[in-house]
N, C-alpha and C positions, 0 to 999 in steps of 0.2 A: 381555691378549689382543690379537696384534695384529690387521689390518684385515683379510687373509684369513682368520684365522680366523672374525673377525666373521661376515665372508662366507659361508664355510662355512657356519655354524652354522645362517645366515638361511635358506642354499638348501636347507637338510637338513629346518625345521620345516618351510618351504612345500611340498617336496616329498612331506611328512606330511602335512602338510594337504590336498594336492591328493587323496592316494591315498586317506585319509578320506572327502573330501569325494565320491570316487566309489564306493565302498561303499555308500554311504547311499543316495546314487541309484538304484544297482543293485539294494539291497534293498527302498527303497520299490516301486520299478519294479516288479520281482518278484512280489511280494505285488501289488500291484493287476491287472496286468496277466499274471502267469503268466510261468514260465520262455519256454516256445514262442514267446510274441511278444515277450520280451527282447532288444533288439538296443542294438548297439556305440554306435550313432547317438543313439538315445535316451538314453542312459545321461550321454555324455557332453552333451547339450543339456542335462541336468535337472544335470550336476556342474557346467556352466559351463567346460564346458573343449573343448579341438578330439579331434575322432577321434585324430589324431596321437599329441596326449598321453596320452589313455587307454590308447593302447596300450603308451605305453612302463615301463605298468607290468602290462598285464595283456593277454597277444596274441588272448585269445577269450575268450567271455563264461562258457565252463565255467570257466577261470579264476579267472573275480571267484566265481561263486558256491563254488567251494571254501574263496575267502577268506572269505567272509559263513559262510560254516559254522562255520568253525575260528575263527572271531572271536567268535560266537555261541556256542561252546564256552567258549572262554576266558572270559565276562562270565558263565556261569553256573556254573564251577570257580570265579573268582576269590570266588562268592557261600558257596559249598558247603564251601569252605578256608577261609573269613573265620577270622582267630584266634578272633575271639567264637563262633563257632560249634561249631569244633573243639576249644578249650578247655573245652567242657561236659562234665563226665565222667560223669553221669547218661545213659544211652544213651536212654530215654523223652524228658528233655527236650533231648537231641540231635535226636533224630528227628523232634519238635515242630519246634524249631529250622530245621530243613534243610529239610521244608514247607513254612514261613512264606517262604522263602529263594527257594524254589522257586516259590513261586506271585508273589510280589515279583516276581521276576526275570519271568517269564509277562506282569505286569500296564506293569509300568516297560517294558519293550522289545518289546512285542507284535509289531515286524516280526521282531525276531532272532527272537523265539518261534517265529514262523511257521517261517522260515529251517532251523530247527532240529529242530519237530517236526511240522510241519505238511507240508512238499513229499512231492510223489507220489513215490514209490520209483524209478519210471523217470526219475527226474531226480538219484536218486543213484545209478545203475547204474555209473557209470564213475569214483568218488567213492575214491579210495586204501583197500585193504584196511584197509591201518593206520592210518589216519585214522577210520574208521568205527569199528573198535577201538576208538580212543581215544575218541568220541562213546559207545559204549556205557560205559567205564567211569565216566563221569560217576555213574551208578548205585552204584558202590563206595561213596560214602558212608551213603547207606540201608542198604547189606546189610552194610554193619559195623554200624550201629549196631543193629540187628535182633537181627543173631548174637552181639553185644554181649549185649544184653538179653537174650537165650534163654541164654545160657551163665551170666550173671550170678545168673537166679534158678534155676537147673539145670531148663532149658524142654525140650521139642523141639519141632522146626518140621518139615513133612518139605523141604520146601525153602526154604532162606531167601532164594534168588534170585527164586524165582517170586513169594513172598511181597514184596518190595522192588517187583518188576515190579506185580503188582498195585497196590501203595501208590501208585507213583509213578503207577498209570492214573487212580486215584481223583482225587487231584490233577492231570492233566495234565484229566481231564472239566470239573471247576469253572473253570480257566483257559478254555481254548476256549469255553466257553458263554460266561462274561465277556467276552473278544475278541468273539467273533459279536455280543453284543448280543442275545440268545435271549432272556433275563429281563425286559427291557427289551419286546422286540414282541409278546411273548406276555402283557404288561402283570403280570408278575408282582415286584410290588415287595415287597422285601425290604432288609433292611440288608446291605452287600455286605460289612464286615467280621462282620460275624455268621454271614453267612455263608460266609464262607471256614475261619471256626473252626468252625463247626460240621462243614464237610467234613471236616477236618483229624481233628476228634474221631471222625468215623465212620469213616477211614479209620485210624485207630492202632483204633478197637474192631474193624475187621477183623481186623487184625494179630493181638490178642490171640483171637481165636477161634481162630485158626488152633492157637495153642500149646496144648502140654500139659505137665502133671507127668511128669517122667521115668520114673517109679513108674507111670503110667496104662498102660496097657496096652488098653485098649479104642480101637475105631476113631474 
């Protein structure tokens, strides 16, 4: 490799590094401080870098947060695809699987969580049709492995979406309380892995209430 490539190479991580390094700011920013008082100024003071720079990768601050979105997506597909997780061909202890996955990812990234599932809706109003799209199918792995299992032991479900959406509320509840710190001020102590299995367990025994014998015929 010769010396401009070297070059290259060097100004291409730091230039990765710099855009990282303002993400993160953004997103802490965010989360403490609210989209509404999120400014350019700030953002780049907490990256360590000049307004200048900041902008030469990102011209307005709706910008950055589309990228913390679609980043925050990314970290929790990459969790959801894991080969380990996708190669389980028991759709039960897939769906085990993908909770655990899910609530991990909630607990390990708490700002992207927020990012993700936590901003007020009029802060995604102007957010790409087909970007939001893509943020809902995140879900596709639940509602396979659901319709999975209902088709497997010859089940019905009357919706298997809504049933997914449900599952995922149940888990998205025990994260948010963990985030907030709820358990904690409300002096309710508990084992916090015990208790995320337990949610986990009450939340697939939803699931199973829901089904029936295809043979049932009653409401």
């Amino acid at each position: 490799m010769n010396s401009r490539s070297i070059c290259n190479e060097f100004l291409h991580l730091k230039r990765t590094d710099l855009r990282e390094a303002i993400l993160e700011a953004a997103q802490q920013l965010l989360v403490r401080e609210g989209y509404g008082s999120l400014t350019m100024r700030h953002i780049a003071q907490r990256a360590g870098c000049s307004v200048g720079s900041l902008y030469l990768y990102f011209e307005r601050k709706e910008g950055l947060l589309f990228a913390l979105l679609d980043r925050a997506q990314e970290r929790l597909a990459e969790r959801f695809f894991a080969p380990e997780i996708q190669s389980i061909t028991d759709p039960r202890q897939r769906l085990q699987a993908l909770a655990r996955a899910y609530v991990d990812f909630g607990l390990t990234h708490p700002e992207a969580y927020e990012v993700l599932f936590m901003l007020h809706p009029r802060e995604l109003a102007s957010y790409p049709e087909e970007r939001l799209e893509q943020a809902y199918r995140l879900l596709d792995p639940i509602v396979e492995a659901i319709d999975t299992y209902v088709q497997q032991h010859q089940l019905e479900m009357p919706d298997v979406r809504v049933a997914a959406v449900a599952f995922w509320s149940a888990l998205h509840g025990i994260v948010s309380l963990l985030l907030a710190g709820r358990l904690a001020r409300l002096r309710l102590e508990v084992d916090r892995d015990a208790l995320i299995e337990q949610a986990i367990r009450q939340a697939m025994g939803g699931l199973c209430q829901r089904m029936r014998p295809k043979n049932n015929r009653t409401a």
